[in-house]
Structure formats: structure tokens, C-alpha cells
C-alpha positions as CSV (number, residue, x, y, z in Angstrom):
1,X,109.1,90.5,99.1
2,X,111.8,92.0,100.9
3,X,114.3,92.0,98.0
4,X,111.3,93.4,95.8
5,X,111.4,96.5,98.1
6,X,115.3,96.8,98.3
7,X,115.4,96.5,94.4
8,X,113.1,99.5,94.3
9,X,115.0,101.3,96.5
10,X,117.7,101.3,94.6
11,X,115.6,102.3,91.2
12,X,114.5,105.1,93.2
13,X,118.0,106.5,94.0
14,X,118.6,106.1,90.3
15,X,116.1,108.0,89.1
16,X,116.4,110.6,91.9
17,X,120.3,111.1,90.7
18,X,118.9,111.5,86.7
19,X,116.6,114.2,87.7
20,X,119.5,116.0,89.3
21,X,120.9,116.5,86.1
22,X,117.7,119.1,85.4
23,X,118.1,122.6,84.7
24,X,115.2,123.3,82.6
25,X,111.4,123.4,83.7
26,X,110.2,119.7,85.3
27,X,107.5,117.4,84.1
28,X,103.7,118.9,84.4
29,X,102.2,116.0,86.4
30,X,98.7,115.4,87.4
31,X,97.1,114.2,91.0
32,X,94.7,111.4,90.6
33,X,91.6,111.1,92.0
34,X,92.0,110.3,95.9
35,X,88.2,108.2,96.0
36,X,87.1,110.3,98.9
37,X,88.6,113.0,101.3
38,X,92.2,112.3,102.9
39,X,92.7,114.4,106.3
40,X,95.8,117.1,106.3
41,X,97.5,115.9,109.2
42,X,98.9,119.1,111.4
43,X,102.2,119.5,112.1
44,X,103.6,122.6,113.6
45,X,103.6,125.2,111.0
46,X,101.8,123.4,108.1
47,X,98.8,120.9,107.2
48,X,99.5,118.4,105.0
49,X,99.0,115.1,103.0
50,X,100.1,112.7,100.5
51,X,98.6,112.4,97.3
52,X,99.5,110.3,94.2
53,X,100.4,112.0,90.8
54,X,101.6,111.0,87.1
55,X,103.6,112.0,85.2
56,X,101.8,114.2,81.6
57,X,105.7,114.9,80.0
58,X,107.8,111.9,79.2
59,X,110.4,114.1,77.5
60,X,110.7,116.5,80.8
61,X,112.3,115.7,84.1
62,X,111.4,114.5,86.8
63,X,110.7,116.9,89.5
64,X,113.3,117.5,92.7
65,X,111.8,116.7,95.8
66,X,109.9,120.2,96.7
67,X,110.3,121.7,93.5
68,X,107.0,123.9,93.8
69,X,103.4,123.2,91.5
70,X,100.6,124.9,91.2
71,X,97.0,123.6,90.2
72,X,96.0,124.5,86.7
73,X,92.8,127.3,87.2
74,X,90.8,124.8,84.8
75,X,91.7,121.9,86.9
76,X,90.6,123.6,90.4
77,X,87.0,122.3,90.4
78,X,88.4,118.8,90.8
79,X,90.1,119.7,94.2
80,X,88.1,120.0,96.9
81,X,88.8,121.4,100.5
82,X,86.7,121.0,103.2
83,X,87.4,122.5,106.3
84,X,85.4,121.9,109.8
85,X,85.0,124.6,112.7
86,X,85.8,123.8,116.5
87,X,81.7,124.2,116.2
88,X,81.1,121.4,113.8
89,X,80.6,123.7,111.1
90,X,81.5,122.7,107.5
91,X,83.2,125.4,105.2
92,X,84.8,125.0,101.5
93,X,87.9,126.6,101.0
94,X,88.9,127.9,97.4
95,X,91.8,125.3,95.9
96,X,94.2,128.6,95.9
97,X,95.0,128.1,100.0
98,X,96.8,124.3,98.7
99,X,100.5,125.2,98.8
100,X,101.3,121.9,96.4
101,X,105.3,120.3,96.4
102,X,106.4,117.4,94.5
103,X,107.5,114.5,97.1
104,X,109.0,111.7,95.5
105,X,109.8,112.3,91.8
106,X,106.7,112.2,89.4
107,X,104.2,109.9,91.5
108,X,103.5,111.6,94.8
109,X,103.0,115.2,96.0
110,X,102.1,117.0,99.6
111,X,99.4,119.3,99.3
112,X,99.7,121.8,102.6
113,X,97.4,124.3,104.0
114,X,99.5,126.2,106.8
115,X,98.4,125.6,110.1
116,X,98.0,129.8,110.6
117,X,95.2,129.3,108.0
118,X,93.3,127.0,110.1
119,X,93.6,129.0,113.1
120,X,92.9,132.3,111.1
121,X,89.5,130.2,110.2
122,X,88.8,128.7,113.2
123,X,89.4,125.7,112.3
124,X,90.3,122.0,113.8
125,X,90.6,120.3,110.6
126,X,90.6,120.3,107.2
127,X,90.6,117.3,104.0
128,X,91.1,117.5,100.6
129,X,89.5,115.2,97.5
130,X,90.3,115.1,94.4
131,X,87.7,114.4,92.4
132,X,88.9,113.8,88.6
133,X,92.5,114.5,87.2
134,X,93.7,117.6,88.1
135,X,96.8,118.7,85.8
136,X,99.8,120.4,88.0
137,X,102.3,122.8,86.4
138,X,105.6,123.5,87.9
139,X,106.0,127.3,89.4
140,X,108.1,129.5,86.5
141,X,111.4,129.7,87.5
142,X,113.3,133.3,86.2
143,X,116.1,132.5,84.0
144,X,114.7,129.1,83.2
145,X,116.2,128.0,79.7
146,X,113.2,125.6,78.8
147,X,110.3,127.2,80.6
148,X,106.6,125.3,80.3
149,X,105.0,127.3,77.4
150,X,101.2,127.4,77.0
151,X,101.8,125.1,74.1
152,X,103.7,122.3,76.2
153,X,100.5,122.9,78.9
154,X,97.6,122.9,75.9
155,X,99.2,119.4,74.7
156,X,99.6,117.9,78.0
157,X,96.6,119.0,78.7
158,X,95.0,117.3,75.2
159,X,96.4,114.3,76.1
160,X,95.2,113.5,79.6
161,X,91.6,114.5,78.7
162,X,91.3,112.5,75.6
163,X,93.1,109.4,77.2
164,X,92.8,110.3,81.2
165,X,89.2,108.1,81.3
166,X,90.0,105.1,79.3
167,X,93.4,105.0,81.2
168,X,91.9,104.7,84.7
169,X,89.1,102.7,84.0
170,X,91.5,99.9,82.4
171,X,93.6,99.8,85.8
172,X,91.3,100.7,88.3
173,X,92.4,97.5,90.7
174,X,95.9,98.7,90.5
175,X,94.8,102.4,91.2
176,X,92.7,101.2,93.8
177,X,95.9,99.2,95.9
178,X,98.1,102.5,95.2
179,X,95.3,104.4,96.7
180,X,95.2,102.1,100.0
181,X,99.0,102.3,100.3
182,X,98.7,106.0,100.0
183,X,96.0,106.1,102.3
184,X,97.7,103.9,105.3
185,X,100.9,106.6,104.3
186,X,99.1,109.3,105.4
187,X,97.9,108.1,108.9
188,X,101.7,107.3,109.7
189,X,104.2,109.3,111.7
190,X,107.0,110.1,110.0
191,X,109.1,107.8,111.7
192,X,109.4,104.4,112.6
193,X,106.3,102.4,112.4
194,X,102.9,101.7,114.7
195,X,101.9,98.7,117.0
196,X,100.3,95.7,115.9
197,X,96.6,97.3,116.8
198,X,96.9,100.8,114.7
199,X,98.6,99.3,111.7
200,X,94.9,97.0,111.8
201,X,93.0,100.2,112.4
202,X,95.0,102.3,109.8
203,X,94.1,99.0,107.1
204,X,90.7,99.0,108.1
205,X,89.7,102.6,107.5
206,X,91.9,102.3,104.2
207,X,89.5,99.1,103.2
208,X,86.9,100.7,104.1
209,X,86.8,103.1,101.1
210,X,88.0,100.5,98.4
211,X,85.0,98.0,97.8
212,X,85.1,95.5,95.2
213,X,89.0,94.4,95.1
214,X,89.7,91.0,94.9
215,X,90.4,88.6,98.1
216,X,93.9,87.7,96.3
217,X,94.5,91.2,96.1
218,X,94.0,92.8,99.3
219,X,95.6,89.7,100.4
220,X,98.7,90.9,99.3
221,X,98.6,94.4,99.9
222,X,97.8,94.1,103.5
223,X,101.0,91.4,103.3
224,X,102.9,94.5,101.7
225,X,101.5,96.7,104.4
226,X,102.1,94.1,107.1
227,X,106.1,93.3,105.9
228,X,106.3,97.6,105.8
229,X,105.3,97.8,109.3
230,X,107.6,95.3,111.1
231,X,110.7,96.6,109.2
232,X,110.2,99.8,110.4
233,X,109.7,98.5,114.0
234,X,114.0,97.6,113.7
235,X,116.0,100.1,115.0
236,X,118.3,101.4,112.5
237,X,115.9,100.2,109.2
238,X,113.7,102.5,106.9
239,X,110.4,103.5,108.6
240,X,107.3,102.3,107.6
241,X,106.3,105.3,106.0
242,X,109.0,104.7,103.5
243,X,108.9,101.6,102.9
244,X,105.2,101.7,102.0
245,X,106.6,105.0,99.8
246,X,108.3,103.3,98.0
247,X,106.2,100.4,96.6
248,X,102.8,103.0,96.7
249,X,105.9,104.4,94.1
250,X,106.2,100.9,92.2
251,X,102.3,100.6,91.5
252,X,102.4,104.6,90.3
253,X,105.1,103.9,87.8
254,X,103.6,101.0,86.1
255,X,100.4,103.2,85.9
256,X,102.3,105.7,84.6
257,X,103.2,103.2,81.7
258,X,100.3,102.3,81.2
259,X,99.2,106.0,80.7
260,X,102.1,105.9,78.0
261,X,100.5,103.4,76.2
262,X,97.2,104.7,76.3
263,X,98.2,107.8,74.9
264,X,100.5,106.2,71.9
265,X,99.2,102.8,71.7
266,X,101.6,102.0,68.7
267,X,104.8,102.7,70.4
């Protein structure tokens, strides 16, 4: 298990130097559905989350860590953001306040509201859902020499919608364990790791949400989640949020793949 994780590592830092070599527009990508609200966790200046993506552009990029997306205007109603007042009082915010970055490569983003927002509001918390596939374009950069053109977008776009459903009901047990990793992720701090009695807390809530998976395979995850937590308890070793990064990562690839071949089933 451990070499499994060091092996991806490695991949990572491979793919992360090929993207480097980018100078034209990145990959649109597209956040999957989340299976219920995921709480921006506050932070100073900003609000913010994980959320897992694909990747819609094979030919493209992939996307520098940061490099800033935007939610197609079609694709809004499939975000949701629900904010609550220090009074208890429930309020939607319009999809426009998500500031959206790319996090690691093509299969994870942070969507942030800034904390001024909150306050401005009256706020003490706020969540976001995505409900169905929500396309992400990259912001236009000026002198870009192979901008996104509404034609690149329109076909992307074609692709996900005619293959998007068939794609995720087909792996919907290995979207369900990338969505628990992502999950435990997001209740982390952003270093080190957590005691024996959170990490169980943090798995149960993520459980919780994900009915229906096999005993064999929430058996492993949790072992996954479990081996991700005591490395990052060593001094000196990657913290637990990466760790569990990188193989939430691993399962978002091989979707990916899988949304290849959904998409060109002969090739």
C-alpha cells in the first residue's frame, strides 16, 4: 500500500513537469457531482473546499496548480450555494460569488467564497453541492496563442452531455470511494494529520453520505484512509491531506479513462 502511494507520487510529479511545458489555453474540465453539500472551511481571507473534476480535453494541457476557471453560465444551475445566517437563516447565493482554481492537475479544484463575503452577508457558514456535471472553462488569458474557442467549448460540451450519464452510472462505486476520500480531505488541516478519534469521526460523517458500497470496499478505503493518517502523524513525512490527495487523484484518473472510453469506445 505504501509503495502504491509512493509510485503515485512520483506519476504526479511527472505529470505536474509535462503541464509546465503549456503555453496555450489548459484543458476545460468539469466538477462532478459532490452527493450532497461539502462545508467551505474558513480560513483567514477565503472560504474554501475541495472538489473533484475531469478532464473534457485530452488533446489540452493539464492545468497549473491555480490557473483560474470559471463555471460555464449553462452549467450554474448544477452548483448550488447555501449559505446560513448567525440567526439560523438559510440563504442561496448565485454560483457567480465561487472564485474556482484548479488544485492538483485535471482531477481536483477549490472552489472559494472570500471570507469578506460571508461577513458582508452575515454569515457563519456556507456549503456548496454540485448537483450534475458542471463544465469549467479556464479564464482567457491576453496573448494566449491557442485560446478555448466557442467551438472547442460547444464540443466538449457535446461530449460530456451525450456520454456524462452512461459514464457515471457505469463507475458509480469507484466515484462513490473518490468522493469519501475527497470528503475526509476536506475536514483535514492542512498539515500533518488528526488523532485516532477525529480520523473515526471524519470517516463516519463521510460514510454516512455513501450508502450501498460494498463491505470489501469500504474496507479498503477506510485502510487507505487509516495508512494516510498515521503517515502523516511522522514528523518529517507528507501530511495526511496529501497523502489521501494523492490516491482521491489515482481513483479520478482511472475515471477519467473511463470517460475516454465512453466517449470513443472504439479507440
Amino acid at each position: 500500500m505504501r509503495q502504491m502511494v509512493y509510485m503515485a507520487v512520483a506519476a504526479s510529479f511527472t505529470l505536474t513537469a509535462l503541464a509546465g511545458v503549456a503555453r496555450a489555453a489548459p484543458q476545460i474540465i468539469a466538477a462532478v457531482p459532490s452527493n450532497g453539500p461539502i462545508q467551505l472551511v474558513c480560513d483567514g481571507a477565503e472560504c474554501a473546499a475541495e472538489f473533484s473534476t475531469i478532464c473534457l480535453q485530452r488533446s489540452r494541457f493539464t492545468p497549473f496548480a491555480g490557473t483560474p476557471y470559471f463555471i460555464r453560465q449553462a452549467d450554474r444551475g448544477a452548483v448550488a450555494i447555501t449559505g446560513v445566517r448567525r440567526n439560523g437563516e438559510t440563504l442561496f447565493l448565485d454560483p457567480g460569488f465561487l472564485r474556482v482554481a484548479s488544485l492538483r492537475s485535471q482531477t481536483a479544484v477549490r472552489f472559494v467564497v472570500p471570507a469578506e463575503t460571508l461577513e458582508a452577508l452575515g454569515l457563519a457558514r456556507v456549503s456548496v453541492t454540485v448537483h450534475r456535471l458542471a463544465t469549467l472553462i479556464p479564464r482567457p488569458v491576453a496573448g494566449d496563442p491557442q485560446p478555448q474557442t466557442a467551438d472547442d467549448i460547444a464540443l466538449a460540451v457535446k461530449e460530456i452531455h451525450g456520454a456524462g450519464a452512461y459514464w457515471a452510472e457505469i463507475n458509480a462505486e469507484k466515484m462513490a470511494v473518490a468522493r469519501l476520500t475527497n470528503r475526509v480531505i476536506n475536514g483535514l488541516p492542512r498539515s500533518g494529520s488528526v488523532s485516532d478519534d477525529e480520523g473515526a469521526a471524519l470517516w463516519e460523517a463521510a460514510v454516512a453520505l455513501e450508502a450501498g458500497l460494498p463491505e470489501d470496499v469500504l474496507e479498503m478505503t477506510h485502510g487507505l484512509v487509516d495508512h494516510c493518517r498515521e503517515t502523516g502523524s511522522f514528523t518529517g513525512s507528507f501530511s495526511m491531506r496529501y497523502c489521501l490527495g494523492i490516491i482521491h487523484d489515482q481513483y479520478m484518473r482511472s475515471l477519467n479513462f473511463e470517460y475516454w472510453k465512453a466517449i470513443r469506445p472504439t479507440s
